[in-house]
C-alpha positions as CSV (number, residue, x, y, z in Angstrom):
1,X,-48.5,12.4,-34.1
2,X,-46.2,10.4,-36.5
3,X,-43.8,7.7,-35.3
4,X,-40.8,7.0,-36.9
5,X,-37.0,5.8,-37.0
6,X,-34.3,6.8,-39.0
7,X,-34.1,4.3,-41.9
8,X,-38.3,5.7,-41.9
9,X,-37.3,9.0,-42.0
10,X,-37.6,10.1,-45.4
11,X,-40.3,12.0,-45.8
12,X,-40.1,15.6,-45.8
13,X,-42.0,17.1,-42.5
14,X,-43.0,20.3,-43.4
15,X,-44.3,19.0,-46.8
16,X,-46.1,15.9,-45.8
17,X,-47.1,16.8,-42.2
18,X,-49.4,19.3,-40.5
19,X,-47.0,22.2,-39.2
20,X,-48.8,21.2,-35.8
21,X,-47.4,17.4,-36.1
22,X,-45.6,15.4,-32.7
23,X,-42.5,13.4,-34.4
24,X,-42.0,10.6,-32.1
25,X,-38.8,8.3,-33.0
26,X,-39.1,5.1,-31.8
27,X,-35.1,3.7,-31.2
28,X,-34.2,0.2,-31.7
29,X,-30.5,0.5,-31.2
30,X,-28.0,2.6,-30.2
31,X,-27.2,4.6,-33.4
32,X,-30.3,5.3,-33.6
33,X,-30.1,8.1,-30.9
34,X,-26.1,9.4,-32.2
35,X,-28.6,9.7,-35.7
36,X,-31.1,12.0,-34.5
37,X,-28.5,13.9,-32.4
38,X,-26.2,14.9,-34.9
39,X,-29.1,15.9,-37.5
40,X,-30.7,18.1,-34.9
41,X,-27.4,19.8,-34.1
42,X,-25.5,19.3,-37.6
43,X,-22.6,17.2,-35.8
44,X,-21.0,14.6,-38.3
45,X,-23.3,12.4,-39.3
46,X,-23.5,8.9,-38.7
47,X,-23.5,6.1,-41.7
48,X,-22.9,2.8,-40.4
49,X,-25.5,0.6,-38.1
50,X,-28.6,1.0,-40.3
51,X,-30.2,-1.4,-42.7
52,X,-31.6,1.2,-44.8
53,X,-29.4,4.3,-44.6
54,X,-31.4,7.1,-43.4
55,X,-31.4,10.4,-44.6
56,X,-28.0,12.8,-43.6
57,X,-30.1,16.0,-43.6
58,X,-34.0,16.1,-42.2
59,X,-35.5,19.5,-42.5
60,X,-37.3,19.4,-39.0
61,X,-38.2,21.7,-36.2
62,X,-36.3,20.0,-33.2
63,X,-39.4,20.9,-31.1
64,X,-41.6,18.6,-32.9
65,X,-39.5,15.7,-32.0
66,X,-39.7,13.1,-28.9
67,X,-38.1,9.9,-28.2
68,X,-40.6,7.3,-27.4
69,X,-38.7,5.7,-24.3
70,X,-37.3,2.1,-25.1
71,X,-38.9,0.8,-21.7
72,X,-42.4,1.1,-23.3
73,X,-41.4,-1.2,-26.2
74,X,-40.1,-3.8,-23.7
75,X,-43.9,-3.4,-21.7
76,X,-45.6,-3.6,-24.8
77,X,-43.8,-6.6,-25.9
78,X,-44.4,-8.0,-22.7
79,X,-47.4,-7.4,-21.6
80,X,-50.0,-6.9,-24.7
81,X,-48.2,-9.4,-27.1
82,X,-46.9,-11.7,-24.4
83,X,-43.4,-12.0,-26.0
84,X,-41.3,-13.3,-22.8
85,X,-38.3,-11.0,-22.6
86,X,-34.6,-12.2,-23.3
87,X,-32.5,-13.3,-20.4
88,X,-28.9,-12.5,-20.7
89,X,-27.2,-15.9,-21.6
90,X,-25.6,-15.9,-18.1
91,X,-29.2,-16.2,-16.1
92,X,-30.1,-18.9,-18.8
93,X,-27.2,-20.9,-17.5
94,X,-27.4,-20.9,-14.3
95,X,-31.6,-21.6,-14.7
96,X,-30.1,-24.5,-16.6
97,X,-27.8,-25.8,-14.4
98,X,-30.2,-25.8,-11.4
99,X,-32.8,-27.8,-12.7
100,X,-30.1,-30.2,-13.3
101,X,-28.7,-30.1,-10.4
102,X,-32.6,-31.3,-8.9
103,X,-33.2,-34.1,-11.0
């Protein structure tokens, strides 16, 4: 199993990796998933949104890949590293208001 995302994606699969290999992407953002859709169906491919811009063709058999859903990175984040998770600035608010409102 190799993890991945796109601005990691430069290595060459069948080259580096057992034929056998799971590629797992691991999506931080929203281009990430219009990336690995149009290399794995040669759409137009996507340029802007990446720090690091990550490769525009990717010699890889489409059944070796899986997307590691997002929701894991939010439990893992949560719940082994004990990050808290964001509130939307809205929640914070009103949080903030009602404690004020109790003093």
């Amino acid at each position: 199993m190799r993890l991945f995302y796109p601005e990691s994606a430069h290595f060459n699969p069948k080259v580096e990796d057992n034929p056998d290999t799971l590629l797992v992407m691991v999506a931080f953002k929203a281009m990430d998933f219009h990336w690995i859709e149009s290399i794995l169906s040669d759409k137009k491919r996507v340029r802007k949104g990446f720090w690091k811009q990550p490769p525009l063709i990717w010699d890889v058999n489409p059944k070796q890949i899986r997307i590691l859903n997002p929701f894991f990175m939010e439990i893992a984040a949560d719940k082994l590293l004990g990050l808290p998770i964001q509130q939307p600035y809205k929640i914070k608010q009103d949080l903030r208001s009602s404690t004020r409102d109790q003093t």
